[in-house]
C-alpha positions as CSV (number, residue, x, y, z in Angstrom):
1,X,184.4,-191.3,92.9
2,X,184.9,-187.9,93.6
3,X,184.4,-186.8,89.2
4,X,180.9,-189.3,90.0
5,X,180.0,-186.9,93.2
6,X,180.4,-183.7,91.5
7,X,178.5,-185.3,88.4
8,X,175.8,-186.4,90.7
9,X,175.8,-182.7,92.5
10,X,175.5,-181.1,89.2
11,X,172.5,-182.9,88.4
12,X,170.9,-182.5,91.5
13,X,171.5,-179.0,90.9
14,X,170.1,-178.6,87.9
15,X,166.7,-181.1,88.7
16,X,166.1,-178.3,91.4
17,X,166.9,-175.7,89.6
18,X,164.2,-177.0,86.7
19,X,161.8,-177.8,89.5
20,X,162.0,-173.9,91.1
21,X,161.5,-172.4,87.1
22,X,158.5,-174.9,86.9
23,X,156.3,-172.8,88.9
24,X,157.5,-169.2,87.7
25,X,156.9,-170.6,83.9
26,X,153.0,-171.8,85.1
27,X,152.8,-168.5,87.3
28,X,153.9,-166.6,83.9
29,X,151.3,-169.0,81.3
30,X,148.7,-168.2,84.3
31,X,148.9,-164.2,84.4
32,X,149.3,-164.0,80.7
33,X,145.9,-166.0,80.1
34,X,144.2,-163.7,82.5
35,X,145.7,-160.3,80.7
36,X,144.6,-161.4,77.8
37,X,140.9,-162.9,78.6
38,X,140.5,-159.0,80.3
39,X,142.1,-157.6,77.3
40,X,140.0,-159.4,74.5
41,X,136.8,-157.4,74.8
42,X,138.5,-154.3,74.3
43,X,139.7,-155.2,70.9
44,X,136.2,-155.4,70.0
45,X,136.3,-151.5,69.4
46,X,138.6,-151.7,66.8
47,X,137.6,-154.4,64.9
48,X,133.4,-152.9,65.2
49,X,134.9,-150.3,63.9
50,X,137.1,-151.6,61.1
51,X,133.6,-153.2,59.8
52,X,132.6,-150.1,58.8
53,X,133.3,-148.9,55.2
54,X,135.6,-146.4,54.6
55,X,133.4,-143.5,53.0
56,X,131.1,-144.3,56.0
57,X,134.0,-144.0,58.7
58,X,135.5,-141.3,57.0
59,X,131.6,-139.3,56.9
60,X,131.4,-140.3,60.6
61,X,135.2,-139.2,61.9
62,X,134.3,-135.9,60.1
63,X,130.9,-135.2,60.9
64,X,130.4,-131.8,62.5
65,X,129.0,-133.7,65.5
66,X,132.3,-135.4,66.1
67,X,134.6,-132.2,66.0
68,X,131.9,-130.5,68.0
69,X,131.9,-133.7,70.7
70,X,135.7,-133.6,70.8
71,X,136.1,-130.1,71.1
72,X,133.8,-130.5,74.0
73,X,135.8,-133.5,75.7
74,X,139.2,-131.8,75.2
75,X,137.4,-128.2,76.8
76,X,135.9,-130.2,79.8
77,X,139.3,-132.2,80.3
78,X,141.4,-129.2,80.2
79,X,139.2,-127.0,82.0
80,X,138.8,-129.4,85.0
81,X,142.5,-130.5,85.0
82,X,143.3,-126.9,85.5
83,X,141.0,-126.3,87.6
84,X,141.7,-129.2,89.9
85,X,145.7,-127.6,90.1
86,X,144.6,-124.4,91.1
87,X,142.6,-126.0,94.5
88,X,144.6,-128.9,95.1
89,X,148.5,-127.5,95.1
90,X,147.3,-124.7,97.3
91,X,145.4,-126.9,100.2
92,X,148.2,-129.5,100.0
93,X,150.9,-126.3,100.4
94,X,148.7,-124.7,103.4
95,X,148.5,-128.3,105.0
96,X,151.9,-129.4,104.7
97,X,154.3,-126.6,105.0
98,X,152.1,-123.2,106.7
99,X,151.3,-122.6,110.3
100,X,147.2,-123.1,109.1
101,X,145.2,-124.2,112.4
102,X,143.5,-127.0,112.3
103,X,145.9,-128.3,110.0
104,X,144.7,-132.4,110.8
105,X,141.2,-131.1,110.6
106,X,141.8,-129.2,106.7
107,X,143.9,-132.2,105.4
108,X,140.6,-134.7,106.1
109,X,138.5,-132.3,104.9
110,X,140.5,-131.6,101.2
111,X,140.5,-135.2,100.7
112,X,137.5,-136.3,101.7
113,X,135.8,-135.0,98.6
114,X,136.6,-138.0,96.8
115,X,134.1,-140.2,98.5
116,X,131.0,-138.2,96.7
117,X,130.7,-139.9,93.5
118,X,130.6,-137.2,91.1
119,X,127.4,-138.1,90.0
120,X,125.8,-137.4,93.0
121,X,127.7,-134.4,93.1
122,X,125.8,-133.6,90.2
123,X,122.6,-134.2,91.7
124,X,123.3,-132.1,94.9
125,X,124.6,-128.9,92.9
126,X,121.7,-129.3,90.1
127,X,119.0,-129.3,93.5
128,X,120.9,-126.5,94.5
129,X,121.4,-124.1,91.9
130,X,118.8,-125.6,89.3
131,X,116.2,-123.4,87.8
132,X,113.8,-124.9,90.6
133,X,117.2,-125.6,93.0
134,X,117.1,-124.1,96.4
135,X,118.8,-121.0,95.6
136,X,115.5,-120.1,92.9
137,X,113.4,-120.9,96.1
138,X,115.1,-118.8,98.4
139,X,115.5,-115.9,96.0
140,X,112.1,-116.5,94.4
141,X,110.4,-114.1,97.3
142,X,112.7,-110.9,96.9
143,X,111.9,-110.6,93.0
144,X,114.4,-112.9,91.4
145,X,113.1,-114.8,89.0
146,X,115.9,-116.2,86.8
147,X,119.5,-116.9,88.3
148,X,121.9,-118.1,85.9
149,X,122.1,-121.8,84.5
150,X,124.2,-124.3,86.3
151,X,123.8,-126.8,82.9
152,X,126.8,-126.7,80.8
153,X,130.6,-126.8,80.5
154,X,131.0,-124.6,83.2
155,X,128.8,-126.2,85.8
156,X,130.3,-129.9,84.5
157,X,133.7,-128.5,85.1
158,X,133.0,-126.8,88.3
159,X,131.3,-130.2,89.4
160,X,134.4,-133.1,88.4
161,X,136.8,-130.0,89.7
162,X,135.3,-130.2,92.8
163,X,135.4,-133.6,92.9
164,X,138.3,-135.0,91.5
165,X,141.1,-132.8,93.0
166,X,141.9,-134.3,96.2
167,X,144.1,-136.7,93.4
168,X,145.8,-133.7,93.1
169,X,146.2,-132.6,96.4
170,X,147.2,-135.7,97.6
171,X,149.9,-136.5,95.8
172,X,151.0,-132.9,95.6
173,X,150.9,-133.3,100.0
174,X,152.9,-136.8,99.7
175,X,155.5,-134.9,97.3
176,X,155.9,-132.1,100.2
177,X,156.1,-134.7,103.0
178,X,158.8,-136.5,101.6
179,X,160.6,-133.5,100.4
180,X,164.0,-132.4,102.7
181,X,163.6,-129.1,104.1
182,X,167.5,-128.7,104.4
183,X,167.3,-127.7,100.8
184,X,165.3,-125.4,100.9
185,X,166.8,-123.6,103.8
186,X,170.0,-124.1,101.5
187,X,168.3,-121.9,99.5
188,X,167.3,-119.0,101.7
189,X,170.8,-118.7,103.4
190,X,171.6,-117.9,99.4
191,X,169.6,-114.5,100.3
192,X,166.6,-116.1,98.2
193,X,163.0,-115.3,99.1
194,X,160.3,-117.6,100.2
195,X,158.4,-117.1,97.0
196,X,162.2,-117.8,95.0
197,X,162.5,-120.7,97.2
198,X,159.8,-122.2,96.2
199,X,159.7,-121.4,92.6
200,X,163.5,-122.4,92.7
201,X,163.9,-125.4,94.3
202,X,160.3,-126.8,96.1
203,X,158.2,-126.3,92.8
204,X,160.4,-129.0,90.3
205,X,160.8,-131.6,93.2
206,X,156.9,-131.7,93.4
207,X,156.4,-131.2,90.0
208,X,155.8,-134.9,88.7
209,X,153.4,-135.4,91.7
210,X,151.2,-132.5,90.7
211,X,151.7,-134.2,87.5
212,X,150.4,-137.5,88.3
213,X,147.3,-136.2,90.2
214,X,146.6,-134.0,87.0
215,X,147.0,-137.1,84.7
216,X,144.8,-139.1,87.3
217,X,142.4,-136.0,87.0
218,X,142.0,-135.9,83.7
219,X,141.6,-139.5,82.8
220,X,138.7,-139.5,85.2
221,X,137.1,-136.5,83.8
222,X,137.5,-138.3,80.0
223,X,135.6,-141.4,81.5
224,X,132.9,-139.5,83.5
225,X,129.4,-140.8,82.2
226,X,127.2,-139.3,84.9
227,X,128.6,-135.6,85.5
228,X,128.0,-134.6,81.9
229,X,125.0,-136.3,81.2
230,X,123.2,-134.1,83.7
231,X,124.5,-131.0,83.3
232,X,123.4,-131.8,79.9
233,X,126.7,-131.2,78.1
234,X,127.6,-133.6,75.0
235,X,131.4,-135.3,75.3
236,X,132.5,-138.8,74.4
237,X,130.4,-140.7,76.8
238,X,127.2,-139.0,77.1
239,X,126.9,-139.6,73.0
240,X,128.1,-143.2,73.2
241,X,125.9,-143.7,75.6
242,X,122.9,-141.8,73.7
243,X,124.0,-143.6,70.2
244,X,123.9,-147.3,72.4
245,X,120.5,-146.4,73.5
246,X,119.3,-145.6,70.1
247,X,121.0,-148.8,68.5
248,X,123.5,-146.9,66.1
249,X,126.0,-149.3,67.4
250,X,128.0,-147.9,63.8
251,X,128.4,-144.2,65.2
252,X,128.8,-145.5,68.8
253,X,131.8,-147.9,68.0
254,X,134.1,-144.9,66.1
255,X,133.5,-142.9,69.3
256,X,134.3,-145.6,71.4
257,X,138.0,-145.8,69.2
258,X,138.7,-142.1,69.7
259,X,137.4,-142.0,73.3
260,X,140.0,-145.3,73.7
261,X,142.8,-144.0,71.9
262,X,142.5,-140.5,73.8
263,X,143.0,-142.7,77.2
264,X,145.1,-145.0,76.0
265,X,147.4,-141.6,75.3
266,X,147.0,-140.3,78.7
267,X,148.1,-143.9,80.1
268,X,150.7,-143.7,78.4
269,X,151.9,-140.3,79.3
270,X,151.6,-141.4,82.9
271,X,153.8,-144.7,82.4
272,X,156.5,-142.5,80.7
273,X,155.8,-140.1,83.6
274,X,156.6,-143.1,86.2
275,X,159.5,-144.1,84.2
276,X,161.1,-140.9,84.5
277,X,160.6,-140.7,88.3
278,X,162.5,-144.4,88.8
279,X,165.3,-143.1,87.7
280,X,165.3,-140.3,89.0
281,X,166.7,-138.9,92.8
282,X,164.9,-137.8,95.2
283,X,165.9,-136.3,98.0
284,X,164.3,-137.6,101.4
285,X,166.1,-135.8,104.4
286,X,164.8,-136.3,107.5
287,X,164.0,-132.8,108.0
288,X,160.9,-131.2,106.7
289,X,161.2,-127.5,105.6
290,X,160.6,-124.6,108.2
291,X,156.8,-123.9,108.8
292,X,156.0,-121.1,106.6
293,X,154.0,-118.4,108.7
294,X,151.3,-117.1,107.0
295,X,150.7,-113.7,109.0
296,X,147.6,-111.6,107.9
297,X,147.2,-114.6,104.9
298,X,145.8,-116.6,108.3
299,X,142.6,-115.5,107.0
300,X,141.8,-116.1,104.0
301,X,143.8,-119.1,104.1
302,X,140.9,-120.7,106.1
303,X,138.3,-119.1,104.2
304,X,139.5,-120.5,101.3
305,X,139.7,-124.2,103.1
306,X,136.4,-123.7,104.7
307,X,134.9,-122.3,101.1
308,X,136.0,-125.9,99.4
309,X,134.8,-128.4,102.6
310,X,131.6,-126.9,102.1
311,X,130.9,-126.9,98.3
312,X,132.2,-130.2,98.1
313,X,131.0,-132.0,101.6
314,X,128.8,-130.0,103.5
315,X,126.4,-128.4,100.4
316,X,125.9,-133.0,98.8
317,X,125.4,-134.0,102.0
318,X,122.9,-131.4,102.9
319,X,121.1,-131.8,99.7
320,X,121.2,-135.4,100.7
321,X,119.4,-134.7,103.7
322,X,117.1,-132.4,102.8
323,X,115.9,-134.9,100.0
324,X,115.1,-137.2,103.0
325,X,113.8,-135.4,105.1
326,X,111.0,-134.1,101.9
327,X,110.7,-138.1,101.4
328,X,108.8,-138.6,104.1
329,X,108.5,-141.6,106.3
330,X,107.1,-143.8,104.0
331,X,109.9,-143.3,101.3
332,X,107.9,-143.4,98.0
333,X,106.4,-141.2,95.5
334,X,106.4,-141.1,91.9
335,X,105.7,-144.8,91.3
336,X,108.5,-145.3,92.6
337,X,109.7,-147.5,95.9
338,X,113.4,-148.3,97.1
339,X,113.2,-152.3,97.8
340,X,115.9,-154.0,100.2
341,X,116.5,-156.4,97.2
342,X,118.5,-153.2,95.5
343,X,120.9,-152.9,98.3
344,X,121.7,-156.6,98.6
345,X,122.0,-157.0,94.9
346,X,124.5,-154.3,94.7
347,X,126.5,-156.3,97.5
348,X,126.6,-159.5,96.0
349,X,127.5,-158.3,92.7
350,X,130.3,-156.1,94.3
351,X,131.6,-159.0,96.7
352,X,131.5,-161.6,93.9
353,X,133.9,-158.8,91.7
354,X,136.2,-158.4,95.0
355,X,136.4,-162.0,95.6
356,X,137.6,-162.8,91.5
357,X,140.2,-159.8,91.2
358,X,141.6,-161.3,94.5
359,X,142.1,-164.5,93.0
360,X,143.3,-163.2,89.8
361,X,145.4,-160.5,90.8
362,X,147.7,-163.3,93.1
363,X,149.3,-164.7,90.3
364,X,150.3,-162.0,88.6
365,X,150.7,-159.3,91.2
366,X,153.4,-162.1,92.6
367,X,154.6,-162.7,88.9
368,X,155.9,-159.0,89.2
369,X,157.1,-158.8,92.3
370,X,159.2,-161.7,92.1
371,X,159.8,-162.3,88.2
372,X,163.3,-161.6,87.1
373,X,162.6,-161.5,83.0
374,X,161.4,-158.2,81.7
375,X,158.0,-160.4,80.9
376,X,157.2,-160.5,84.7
377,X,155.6,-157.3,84.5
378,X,154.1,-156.8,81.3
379,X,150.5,-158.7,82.5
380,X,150.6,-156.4,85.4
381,X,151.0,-153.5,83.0
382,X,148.2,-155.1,80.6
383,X,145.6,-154.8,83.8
384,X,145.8,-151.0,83.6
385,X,144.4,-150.8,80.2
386,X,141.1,-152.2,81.4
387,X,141.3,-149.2,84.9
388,X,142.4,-146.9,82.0
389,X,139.0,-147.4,79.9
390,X,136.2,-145.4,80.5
391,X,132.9,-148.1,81.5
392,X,130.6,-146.9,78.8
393,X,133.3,-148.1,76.2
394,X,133.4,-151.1,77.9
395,X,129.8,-151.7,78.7
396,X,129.5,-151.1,74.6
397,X,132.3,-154.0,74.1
398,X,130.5,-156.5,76.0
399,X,127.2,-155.7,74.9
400,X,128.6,-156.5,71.5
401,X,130.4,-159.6,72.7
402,X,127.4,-160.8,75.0
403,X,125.1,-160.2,70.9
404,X,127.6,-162.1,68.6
405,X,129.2,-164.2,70.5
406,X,127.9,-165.7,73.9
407,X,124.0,-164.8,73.4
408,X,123.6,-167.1,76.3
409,X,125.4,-164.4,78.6
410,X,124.0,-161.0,77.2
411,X,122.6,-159.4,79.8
412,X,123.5,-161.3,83.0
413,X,125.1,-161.1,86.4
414,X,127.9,-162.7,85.0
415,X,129.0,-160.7,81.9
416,X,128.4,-157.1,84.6
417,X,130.8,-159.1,87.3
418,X,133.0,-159.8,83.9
419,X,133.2,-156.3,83.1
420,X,133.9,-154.9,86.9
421,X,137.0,-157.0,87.2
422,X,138.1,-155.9,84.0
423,X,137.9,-152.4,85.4
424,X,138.9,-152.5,89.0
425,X,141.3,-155.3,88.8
426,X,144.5,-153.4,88.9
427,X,143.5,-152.3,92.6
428,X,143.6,-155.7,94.1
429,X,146.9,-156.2,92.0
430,X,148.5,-153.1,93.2
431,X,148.0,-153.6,96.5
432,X,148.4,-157.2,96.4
433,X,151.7,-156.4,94.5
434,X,153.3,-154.1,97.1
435,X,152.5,-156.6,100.4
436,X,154.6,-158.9,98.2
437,X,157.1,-156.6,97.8
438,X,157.6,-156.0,101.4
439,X,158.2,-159.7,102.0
440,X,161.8,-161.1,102.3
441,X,162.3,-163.7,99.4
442,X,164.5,-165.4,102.2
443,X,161.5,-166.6,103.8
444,X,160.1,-168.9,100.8
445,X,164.0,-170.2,100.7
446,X,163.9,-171.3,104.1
447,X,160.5,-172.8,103.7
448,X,161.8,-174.8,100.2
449,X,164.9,-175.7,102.4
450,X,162.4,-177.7,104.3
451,X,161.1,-179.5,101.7
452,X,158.3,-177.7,101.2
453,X,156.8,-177.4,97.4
454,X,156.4,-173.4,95.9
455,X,152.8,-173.4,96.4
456,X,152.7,-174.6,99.9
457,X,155.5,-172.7,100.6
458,X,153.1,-169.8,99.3
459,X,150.1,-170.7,101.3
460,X,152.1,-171.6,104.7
461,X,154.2,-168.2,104.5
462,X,153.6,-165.8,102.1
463,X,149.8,-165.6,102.0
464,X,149.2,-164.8,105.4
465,X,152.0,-162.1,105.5
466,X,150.5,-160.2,102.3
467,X,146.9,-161.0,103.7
468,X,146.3,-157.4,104.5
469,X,147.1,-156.2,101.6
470,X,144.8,-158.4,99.7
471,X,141.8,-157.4,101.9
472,X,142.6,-154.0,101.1
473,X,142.2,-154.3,98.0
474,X,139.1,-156.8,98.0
475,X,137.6,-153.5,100.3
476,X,138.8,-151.0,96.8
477,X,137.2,-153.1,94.5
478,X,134.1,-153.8,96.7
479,X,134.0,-149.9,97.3
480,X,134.3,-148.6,93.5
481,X,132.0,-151.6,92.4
482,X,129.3,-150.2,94.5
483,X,129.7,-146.9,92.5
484,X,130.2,-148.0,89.0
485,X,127.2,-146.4,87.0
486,X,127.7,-146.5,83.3
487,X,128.6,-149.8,82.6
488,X,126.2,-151.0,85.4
489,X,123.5,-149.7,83.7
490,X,124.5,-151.0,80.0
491,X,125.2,-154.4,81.1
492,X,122.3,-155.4,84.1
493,X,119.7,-157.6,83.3
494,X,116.6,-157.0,82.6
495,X,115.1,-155.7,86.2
496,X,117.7,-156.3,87.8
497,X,118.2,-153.1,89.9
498,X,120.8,-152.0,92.5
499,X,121.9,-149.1,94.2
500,X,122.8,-146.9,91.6
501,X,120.7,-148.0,89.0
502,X,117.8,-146.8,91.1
503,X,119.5,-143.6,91.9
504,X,119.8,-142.8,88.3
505,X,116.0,-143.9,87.6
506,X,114.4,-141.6,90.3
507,X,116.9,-138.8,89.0
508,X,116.2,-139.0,85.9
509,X,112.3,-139.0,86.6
510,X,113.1,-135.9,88.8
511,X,112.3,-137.3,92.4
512,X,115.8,-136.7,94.0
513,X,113.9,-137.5,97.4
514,X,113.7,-141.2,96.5
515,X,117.3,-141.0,95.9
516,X,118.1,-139.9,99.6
517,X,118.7,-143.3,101.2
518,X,120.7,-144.9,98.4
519,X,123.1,-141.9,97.9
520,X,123.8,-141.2,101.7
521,X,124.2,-145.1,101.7
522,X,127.0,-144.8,99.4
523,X,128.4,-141.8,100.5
524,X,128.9,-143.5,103.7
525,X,130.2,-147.3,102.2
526,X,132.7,-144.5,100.2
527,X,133.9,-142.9,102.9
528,X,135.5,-146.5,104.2
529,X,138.5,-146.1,101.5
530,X,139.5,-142.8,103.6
531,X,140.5,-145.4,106.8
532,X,143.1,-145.9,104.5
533,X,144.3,-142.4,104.4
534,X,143.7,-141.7,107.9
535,X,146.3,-144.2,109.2
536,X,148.8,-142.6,107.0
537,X,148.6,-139.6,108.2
538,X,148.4,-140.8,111.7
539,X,152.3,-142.3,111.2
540,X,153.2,-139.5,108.7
């Protein structure tokens, strides 16, 4: 009897045992099925351009338009990365380690920038300092005819810097926060200076996050569509986007490879950057270093502060105003009339794309939280491709996909929904992934102890403990659908318009006062994401 109990135990034992891998194996076939359906577009820019014969590629890769357009994308990419150093490392020093006043006041100020799509940033600065801006008008009186052009690289880069370097400050401000102070006062008792300090010890332990907000920087800048296209300066996107329009799908498809091959490269630098930092120590002290006074540097430390809130919030959203309050009441001109329909299409298409990556970022956001194979996080991993790819390179893929392949769904609601969770998925997955994280596995034990199956053991326990971290991200992906431009505009049906598809029609017609409403609208739906930053500083 007792060799027959332990027999009967050991099968038990292994029926549960096949019965708890039963869901992780259909968890795994799920997320694999949905990395590769968002995945299989993409490959479409290879093999469009592998049709191509070889003279033709070769005629194309060489072509003094395609040096000169990637000479262009590296200058505007470096220039703004730089750039976006320079401001960000020195706000995120003055808010986290100085006596600056106001120090709550600067920190929401610095990163506030990044609710202003850049776009619209590029609007607001063109009004500004255009040749017919509000600078020409107020200097037109004293004599002044001509003031410099704010078209080109340098206005581009002085437009994504501006907007794009709160990623650098911020994680440059986390790195500081985090850092212990006792080493650095370590250091000074060594007879070392401030400015040694700092170089010494301070400046490689917030190294890799200057380095991921300068990664994050400059993958941005390589997938802007709408800052370079009006300041009028050829890169990567502006010329696929030009080559789409004209239907040289041949030309189009070998930029779209080398603008895909230079993200794919900066995606991978940050994934061996994020490697490194695993495994590496970092020092967490519960003391923060010793304020640094800044003296006489009091000064220009909040001129400098005040200089950046106002080129990047006060100088859009005063251009915003003013074009409303030229509108007029009636809020037409130019043949041109912002409808109601615009703003509720641009909901329901940026609900329906929250409400899909929810559902598909469950699986495998829980898949990598919970797997124990080295699989369990690859489809995670796989998600960031799609965040990684700039929209006009995927607007071009499903265009072609929509032509060849699914006629039927060429230019409809749900091939542009397609393409948004392709894009924004990994934000419902990220922060899907880390509510997981912060639930104790013990939990779903004590629930299958009770005879509960995995997936009701899921929905009674888990789900509602990671439900705020799934709304957060349904709120990112609603926010950043609203805003998407270039592959908005490549993929809508025909009249189909929505917020920022009318924004770019009455720019581009050159009646930024029909834009007023729109813009200030998003501005505002934008400025929800910083809710999120808020409450961390609040328990920071």
């Amino acid at each position: 009897m007792g060799t027959k109990d332990r027999y009967e135990r050991l099968r038990e034992q292994a029926t549960t045992s096949e019965r708890d891998s039963s869901p992780h194996t259909l968890l795994a076939v799920v997320s694999l099925a949905i990395s590769l359906l968002l995945l299989a577009p993409l490959i479409w820019v290879f093999l469009r351009a592998g049709e191509i014969e070889f003279a033709r590629a070769v005629e194309l890769l060489t072509s003094d338009t395609t040096v000169s357009v990637t000479l262009n994308t590296l200058a505007l990419v470096t220039g703004v990365t730089v750039a976006s150093i320079l401001i960000g490392v020195p706000l995120a020093i003055l808010t986290a380690q100085t006596d600056l006043p106001f120090k709550r006041f600067w920190t929401i100020t610095s990163a506030l920038p990044l609710v202003v799509p850049s776009y619209i940033g590029a609007f607001a600065f063109v009004s500004a300092f255009g040749p017919r801006g509000v600078l020409a008008d107020l200097l037109s009186p004293l004599g002044i005819e001509q003031i410099p052009t704010i078209y080109g690289l340098h206005g581009a880069i002085l437009v994504l810097t501006l907007f794009t370097y709160p990623y650098v400050f911020l994680t440059t401000r986390a790195s500081l926060l985090s850092f212990d102070g006792t080493v650095v006062e370590a250091a000074r008792t060594l007879n070392h200076t401030r400015w040694e300090a700092f170089r010494r010890v301070t400046l490689p332990q917030i190294a890799p996050g200057i380095a991921a907000g300068a990664l994050l920087v400059a993958l941005y800048t390589l997938s802007d569509f709408g800052t370079p296209a009006i300041m009028q300066y050829d890169v990567f996107t502006r010329m696929i986007y030009n080559e789409f329009g004209a239907r040289r799908l041949d030309y189009a498809s070998v930029l779209s490879m080398l603008l895909l091959v230079m993200a794919l490269g900066i995606l991978a630098v940050e994934s061996r950057l994020n490697a490194g930092r695993d495994g590496a120590y970092v020092s967490s002290g519960s003391r923060r270093p010793g304020l640094i006074r800044l003296g006489y540097w009091k000064g220009p430390a909040l001129l400098f502060c005040g200089a950046i809130a106002s080129l990047c919030l006060v100088l859009p959203v005063g251009i915003l105003l003013q074009w409303l309050l030229r509108s007029g009441t009636g809020y037409s001109g130019g043949g041109f009339t912002f409808d109601a329909a615009y703003a509720w299409n641009s909901v329901g298409l940026a609900a329906a794309a929250a409400a899909i990556c929810v559902v598909a970022a469950l699986p495998i956001a829980y898949l990598s939280a919970r797997g124990s194979s080295g699989f369990s996080s690859l489809p995670e991993r796989a998600t960031y491709v799609g965040y990684a790819v700039p929209g006009v390179v995927l607007g071009l893929a499903l265009v072609y996909l929509g032509l060849r392949y699914v006629p039927f769904l060429y230019q409809s609601v749900i091939l542009l929904v397609f393409a948004y969770v392709i894009r924004f998925l990994p934000q419902a997955v990220g922060t899907t992934e880390s509510s997981i994280l912060q639930v104790d596995p013990s939990y779903i034990e004590a629930a299958r102890s009770l005879g509960y199956h995995p997936l009701s053991a899921f929905r009674k326990v888990v789900l509602p403990l990671v439900a705020p971290g799934i709304a957060a991200g349904a709120a990112l992906v609603f926010l950043t659908t609203m805003k998407e431009l270039p592959a908005t505009l490549m993929l809508r049906p025909t009249g189909f318009e929505t917020f920022v598809t009318y924004i770019w029609l009455v720019q581009g017609a050159g009646y930024y006062g029909q834009a007023a409403v729109p813009a200030l609208v998003l501005v505002g739906l934008s400025g929800l994401s910083m809710l999120v930053i808020l409450r961390r500083e609040d328990t920071s």
